[in-house]
C-alpha positions in Angstrom: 0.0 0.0 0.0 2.7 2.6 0.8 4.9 1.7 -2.2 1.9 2.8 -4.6 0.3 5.7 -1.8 -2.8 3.9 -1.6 -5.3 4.4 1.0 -7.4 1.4 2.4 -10.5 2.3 0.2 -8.2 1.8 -3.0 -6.5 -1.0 -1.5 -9.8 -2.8 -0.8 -10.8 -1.5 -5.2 -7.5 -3.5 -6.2 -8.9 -6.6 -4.2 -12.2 -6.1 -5.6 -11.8 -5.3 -9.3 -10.5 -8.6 -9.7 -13.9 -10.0 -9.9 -15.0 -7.3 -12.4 -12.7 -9.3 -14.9 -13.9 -12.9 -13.1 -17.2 -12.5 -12.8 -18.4 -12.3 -16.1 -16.1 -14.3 -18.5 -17.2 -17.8 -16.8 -20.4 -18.4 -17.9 -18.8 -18.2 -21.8 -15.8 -20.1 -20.7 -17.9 -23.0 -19.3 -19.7 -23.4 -22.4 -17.0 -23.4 -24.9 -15.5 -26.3 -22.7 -18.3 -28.3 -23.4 -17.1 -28.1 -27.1 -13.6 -28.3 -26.8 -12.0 -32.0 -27.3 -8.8 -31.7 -24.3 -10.6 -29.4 -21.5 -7.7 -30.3 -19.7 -5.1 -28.1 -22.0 -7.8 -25.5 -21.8 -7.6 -25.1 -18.0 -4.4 -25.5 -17.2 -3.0 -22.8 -20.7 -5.5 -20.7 -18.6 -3.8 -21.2 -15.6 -0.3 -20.8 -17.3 -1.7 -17.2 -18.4 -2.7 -16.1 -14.9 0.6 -16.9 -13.8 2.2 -14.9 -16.3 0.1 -11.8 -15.5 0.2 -12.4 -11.7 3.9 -12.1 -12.2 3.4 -8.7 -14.2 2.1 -7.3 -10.7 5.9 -7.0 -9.9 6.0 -4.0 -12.8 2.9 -1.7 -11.5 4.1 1.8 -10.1 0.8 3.1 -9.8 -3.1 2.4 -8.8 -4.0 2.6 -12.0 -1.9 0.2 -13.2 -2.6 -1.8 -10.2 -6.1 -2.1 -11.0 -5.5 -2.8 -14.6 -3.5 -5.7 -14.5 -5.6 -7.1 -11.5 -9.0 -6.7 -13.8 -7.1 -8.9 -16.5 -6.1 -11.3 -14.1 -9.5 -12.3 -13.2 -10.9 -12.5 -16.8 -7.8 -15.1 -17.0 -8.9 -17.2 -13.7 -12.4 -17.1 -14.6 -11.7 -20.7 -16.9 -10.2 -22.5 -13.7 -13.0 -22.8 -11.4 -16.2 -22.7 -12.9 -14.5 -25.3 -15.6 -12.5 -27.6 -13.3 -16.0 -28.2 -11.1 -17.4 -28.7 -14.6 -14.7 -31.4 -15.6 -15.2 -33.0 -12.8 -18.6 -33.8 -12.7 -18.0 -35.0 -16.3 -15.9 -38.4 -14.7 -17.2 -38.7 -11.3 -20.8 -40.4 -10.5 -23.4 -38.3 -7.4 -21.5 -40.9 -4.7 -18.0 -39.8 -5.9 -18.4 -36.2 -6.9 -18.4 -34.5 -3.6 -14.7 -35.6 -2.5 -13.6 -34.6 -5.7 -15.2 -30.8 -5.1 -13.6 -31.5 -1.6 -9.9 -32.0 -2.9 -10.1 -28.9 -5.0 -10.8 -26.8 -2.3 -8.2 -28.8 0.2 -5.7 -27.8 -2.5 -6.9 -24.2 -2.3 -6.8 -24.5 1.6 -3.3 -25.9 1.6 -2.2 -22.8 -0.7 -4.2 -20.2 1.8 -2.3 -22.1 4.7 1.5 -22.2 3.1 0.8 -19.0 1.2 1.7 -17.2 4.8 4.8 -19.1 5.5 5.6 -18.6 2.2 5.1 -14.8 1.9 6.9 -14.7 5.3 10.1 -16.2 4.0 9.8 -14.9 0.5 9.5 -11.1 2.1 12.9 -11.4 3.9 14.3 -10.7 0.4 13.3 -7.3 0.2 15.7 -4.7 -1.3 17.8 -7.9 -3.1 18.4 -6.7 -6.6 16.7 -3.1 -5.5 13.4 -5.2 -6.1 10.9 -5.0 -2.6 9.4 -7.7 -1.1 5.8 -7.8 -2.0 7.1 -7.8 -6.2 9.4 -10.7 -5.5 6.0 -12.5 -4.2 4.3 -12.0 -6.9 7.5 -12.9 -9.1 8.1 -16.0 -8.0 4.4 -17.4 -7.5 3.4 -15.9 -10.7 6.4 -17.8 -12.3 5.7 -21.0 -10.1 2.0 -21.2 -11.4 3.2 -21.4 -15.1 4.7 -23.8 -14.5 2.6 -25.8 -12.8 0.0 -24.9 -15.8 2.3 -26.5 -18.2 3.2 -29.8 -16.5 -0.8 -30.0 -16.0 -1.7 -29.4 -19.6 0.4 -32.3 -20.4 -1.1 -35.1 -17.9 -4.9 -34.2 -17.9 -7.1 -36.5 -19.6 -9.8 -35.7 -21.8 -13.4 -36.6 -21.2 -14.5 -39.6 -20.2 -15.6 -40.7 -24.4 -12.4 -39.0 -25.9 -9.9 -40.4 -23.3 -6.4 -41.3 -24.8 -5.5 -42.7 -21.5 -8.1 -45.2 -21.5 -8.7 -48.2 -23.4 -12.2 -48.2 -25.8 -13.9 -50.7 -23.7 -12.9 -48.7 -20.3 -14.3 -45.3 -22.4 -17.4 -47.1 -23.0 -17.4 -47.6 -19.1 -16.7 -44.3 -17.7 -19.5 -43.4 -20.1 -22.1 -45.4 -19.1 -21.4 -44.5 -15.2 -22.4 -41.1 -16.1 -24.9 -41.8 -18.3 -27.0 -44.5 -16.2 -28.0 -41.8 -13.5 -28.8 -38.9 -15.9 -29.7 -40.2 -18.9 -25.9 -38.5 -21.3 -23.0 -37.8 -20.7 -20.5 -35.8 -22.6 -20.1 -36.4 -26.0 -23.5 -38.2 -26.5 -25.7 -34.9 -26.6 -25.5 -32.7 -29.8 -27.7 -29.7 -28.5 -26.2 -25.9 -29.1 -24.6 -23.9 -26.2 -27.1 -21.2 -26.7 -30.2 -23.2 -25.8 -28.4 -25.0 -23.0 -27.6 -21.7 -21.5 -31.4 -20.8 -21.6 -32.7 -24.1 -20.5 -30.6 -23.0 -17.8 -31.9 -19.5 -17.3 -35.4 -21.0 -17.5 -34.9 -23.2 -14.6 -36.2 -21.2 -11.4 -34.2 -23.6 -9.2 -31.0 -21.4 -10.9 -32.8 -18.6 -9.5 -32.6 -20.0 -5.6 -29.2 -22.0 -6.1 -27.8 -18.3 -7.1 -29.1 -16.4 -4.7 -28.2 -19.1 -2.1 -24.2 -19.0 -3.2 -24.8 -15.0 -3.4 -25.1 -15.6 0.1 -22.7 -18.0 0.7 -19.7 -16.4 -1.0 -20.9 -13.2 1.2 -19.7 -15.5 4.1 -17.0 -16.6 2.1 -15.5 -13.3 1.2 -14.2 -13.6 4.4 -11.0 -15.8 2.9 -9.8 -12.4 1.0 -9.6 -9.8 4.3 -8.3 -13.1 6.6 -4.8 -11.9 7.3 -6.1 -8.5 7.9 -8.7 -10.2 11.0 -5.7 -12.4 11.9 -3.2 -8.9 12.1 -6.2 -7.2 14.2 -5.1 -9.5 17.0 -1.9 -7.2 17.4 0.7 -9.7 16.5 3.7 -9.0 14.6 3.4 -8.9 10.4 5.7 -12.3 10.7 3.5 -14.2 13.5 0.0 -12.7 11.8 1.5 -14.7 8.5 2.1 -18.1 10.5 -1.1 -17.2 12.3 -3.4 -17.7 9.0 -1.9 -21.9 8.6 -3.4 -23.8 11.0 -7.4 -22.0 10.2 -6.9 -23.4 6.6 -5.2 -26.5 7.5 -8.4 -27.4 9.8 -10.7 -26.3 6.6 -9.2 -28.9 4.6 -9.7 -31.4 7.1 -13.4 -30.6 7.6 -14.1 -29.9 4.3 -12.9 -33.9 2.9 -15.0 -34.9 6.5 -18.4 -33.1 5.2 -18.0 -34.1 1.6 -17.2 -37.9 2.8 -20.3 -37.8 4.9 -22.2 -36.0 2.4 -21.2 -38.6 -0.5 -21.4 -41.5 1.7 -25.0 -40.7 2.8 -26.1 -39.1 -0.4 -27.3 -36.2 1.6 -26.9 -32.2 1.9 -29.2 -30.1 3.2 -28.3 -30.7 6.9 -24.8 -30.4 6.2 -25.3 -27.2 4.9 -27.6 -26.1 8.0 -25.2 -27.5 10.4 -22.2 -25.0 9.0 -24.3 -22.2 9.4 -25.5 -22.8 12.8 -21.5 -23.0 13.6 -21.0 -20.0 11.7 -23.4 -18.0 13.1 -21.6 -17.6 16.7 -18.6 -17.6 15.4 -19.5 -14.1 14.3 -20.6 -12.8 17.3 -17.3 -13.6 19.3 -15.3 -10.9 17.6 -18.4 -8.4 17.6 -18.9 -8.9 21.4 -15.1 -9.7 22.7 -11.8 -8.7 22.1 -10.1 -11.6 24.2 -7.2 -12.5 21.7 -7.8 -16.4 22.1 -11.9 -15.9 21.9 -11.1 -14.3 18.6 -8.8 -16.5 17.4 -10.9 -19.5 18.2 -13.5 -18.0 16.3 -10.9 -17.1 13.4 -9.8 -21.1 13.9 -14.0 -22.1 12.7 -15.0 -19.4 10.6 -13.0 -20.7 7.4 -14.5 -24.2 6.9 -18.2 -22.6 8.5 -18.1 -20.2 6.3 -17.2 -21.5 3.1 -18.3 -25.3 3.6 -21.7 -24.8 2.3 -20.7 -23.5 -1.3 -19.0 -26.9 -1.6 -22.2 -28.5 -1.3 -24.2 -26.3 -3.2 -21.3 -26.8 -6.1 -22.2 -30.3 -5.4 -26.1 -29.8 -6.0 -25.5 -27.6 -9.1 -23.9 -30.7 -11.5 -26.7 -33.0 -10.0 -29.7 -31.3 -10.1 -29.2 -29.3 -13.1 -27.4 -31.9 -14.6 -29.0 -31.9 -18.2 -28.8 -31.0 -20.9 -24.3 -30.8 -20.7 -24.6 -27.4 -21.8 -27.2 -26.7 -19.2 -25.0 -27.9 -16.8 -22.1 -26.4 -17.7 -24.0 -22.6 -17.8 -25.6 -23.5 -14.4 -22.4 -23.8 -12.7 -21.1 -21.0 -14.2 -24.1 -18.6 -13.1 -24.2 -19.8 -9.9 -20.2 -19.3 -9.3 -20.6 -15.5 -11.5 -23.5 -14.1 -10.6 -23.4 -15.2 -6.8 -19.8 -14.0 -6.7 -20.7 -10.2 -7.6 -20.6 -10.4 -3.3 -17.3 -10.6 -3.3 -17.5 -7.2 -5.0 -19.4 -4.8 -2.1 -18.3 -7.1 0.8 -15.0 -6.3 0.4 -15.8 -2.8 1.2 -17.2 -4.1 5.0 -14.1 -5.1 6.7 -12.9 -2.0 8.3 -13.1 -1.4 12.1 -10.5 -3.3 13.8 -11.0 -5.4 16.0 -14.2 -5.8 16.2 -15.3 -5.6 12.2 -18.7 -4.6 13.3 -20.3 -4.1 9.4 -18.9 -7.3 8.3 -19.8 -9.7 10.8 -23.4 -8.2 11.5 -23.7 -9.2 7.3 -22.0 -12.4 7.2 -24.4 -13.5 10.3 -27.3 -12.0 8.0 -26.0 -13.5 5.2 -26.0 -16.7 7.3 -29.4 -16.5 8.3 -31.1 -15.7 4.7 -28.8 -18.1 3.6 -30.7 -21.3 5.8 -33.7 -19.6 4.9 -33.1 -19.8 1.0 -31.8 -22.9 1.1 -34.6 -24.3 3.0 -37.2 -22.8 0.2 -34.8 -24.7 -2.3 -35.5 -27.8 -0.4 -39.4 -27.8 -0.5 -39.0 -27.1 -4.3 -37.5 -30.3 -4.9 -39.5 -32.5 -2.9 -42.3 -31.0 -4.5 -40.8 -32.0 -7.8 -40.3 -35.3 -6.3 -44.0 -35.7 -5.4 -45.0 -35.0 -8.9 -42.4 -37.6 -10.7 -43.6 -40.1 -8.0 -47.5 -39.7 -9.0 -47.1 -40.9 -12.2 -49.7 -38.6 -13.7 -48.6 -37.7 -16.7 -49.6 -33.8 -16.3 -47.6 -33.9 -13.5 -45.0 -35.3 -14.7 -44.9 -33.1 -17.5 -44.3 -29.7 -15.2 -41.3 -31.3 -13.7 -39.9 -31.7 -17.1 -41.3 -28.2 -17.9 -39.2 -27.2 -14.9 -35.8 -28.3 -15.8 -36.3 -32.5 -15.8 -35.3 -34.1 -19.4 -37.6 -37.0 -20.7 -34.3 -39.2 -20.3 -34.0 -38.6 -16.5 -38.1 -39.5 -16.2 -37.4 -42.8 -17.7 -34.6 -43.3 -15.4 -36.2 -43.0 -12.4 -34.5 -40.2 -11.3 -35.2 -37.9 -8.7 -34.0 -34.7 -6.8 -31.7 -36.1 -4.2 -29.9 -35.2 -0.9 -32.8 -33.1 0.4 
């Protein structure tokens, strides 16, 4: 901040603006990887990209420059989540998907955990080469992350029907696993991006899912502004660093332990309720005390409270709207795009210190509305279920009106985990 003269309101604009290039470049990225043959080569180039820009960071001398590579950064990261969540639920079956969602985040955890001890050593290098500290961060992670991208973009199978890696009879297999709970699977459904995207759009259980992750990733905006709670406790910049490990660490943990539950019992929707009821105190600790181990404590739950439910509602996305792919593939996008705009205004609430009193009175509202939405989303689908389970053909016909296909009907299929 004091290399560029920024004040905290521009500082929390560079954190922000990222998502002005995110937000809305997913949606398009999802669907073009439902028409690209090696998805895998697409992610990972993408991720070889951001590296390259992140890296640039080191060159900005001013805001505006600041804010200019940041907004291209996040048009660049838009492919990698929305897609990889995509890919996945392209090989793995409703029993095996959450783990999968689960490992992705871990991985994100594990960075969020090491990224401190990291930055802490990687900062004692400031002034070497008349280059400071925070631009040999982004230097050497920008330059670590392309190469990571690369090695990636070489090992990461195809779909399940275009594998190389597999032989044609284990192909045939992969494909059928998909394709004997919903009805296709990639590369057996010709229908255009366009109408996928609108059956999506047409869907009002979109509507609630997005709303519901708007919610969520209001909670979750927490992960960005985390060293600055974790530096409110009055520790050294070096200790605040190590400070931020063992939260994520313990997310990661939980996070495998809820999707493990959640795939083994097929179920969500008290998962979900269960991390906000955690959540929801968790906020009030550093509102109402300013006892350095009550707030840590609090700072110790709130990552895996907070955050846990998008994984289940990722989870819900590539199940429920499974259909058409393209549908899919748009859903998950929308859900991840438009519910992130949060991130956007939220980062604007944590100012304060130490009590944060505007962020944690919305993230405990967010919480609340959050149950609340999710709870509406729940009668939906059983209602849906009711009507598939009447047999009356009028019946039967609004679910498919309301995002079912004719496939999934013969099936048997249903809206599970609520």
């Amino acid at each position: 901040m004091e290399d560029l003269n920024m004040s905290n309101e521009q500082f929390a604009t560079a954190i922000s603006i990222l998502f002005v290039g995110y937000l809305p470049f997913q949606i398009p990225s999802n669907l073009i990887i439902t028409k690209i043959s090696r998805p895998g080569m697409y992610i990972c180039g993408a991720v070889a990209i951001w590296g390259c820009i992140s890296a640039c960071t080191a060159a900005v001398t001013t805001y505006g420059q600041l804010l200019a590579v940041r907004a291209i950064l996040g048009a660049a990261e838009a492919v990698f989540f929305p897609g990889a969540i995509y890919y996945l639920s392209a090989w793995y079956t409703k029993r095996e998907l959450g783990k999968r969602i689960a490992g992705l985040y871990i991985a994100q955890q594990v960075g969020n955990a090491f990224s401190g001890l990291f930055a802490a050593a990687i900062l004692q290098l400031d002034g070497h080469h008349d280059i400071r500290g925070w631009q040999w961060l982004f230097i050497i992670e920008g330059c670590a992350t392309v190469g990571i991208g690369i090695i990636c973009a070489c090992i990461m199978p195809e779909f399940p029907h275009n594998s190389r890696i597999l032989s044609q009879l284990e192909r045939d297999c992969a494909v059928w696993r998909i394709e004997s709970e919903a009805g296709a699977a990639e590369g057996t459904e010709d229908e255009s991006v366009l109408k996928g995207f609108a059956k999506a759009l047409s869907d009002p259980k979109l509507v609630l899912l997005i709303l519901c992750n708007m919610l969520s990733q209001t909670q979750g905006s927490i992960a960005n502004y985390f060293p600055t709670l974790v530096g409110s406790l009055n520790f050294s910049r070096t200790v605040s660093l190590l400070l931020t490990a063992p939260p994520y660490i313990l997310a990661g943990i939980v996070y495998y332990g809820l999707m493990f539950y959640s795939d083994r019992k097929n179920t969500v929707y008290p998962v979900i309720l269960l991390c906000i009821a955690i959540s929801i105190p968790m906020y009030i600790i550093p509102i109402a005390s300013t006892n350095v181990g009550a707030r840590y404590f609090s700072m110790m739950i709130l990552p895996f409270a907070s955050v846990g439910p998008q994984l289940l509602l990722y989870k819900t996305i590539n199940l429920h709207l499974a259909r058409p792919i393209s549908k899919r593939a748009a859903a998950s996008a929308s859900v991840n795009a438009i519910g992130g705009t949060s991130n956007i205004w939220a980062s604007y609430l944590y100012f304060g210190q130490p009590h944060f009193y505007a962020a944690f009175d919305t993230l405990m509202g967010a919480a609340v509305l959050s149950g609340l939405t999710i709870t509406v989303y729940r009668w939906l689908v059983l209602r849906e279920n009711k009507r598939l389970d009447s047999g009356d053909p009028l019946q039967i016909a609004k679910v498919v009106k309301g995002g079912a296909t004719e496939e999934m009907v013969r099936l048997n299929w249903r809206y599970e985990m609520y």
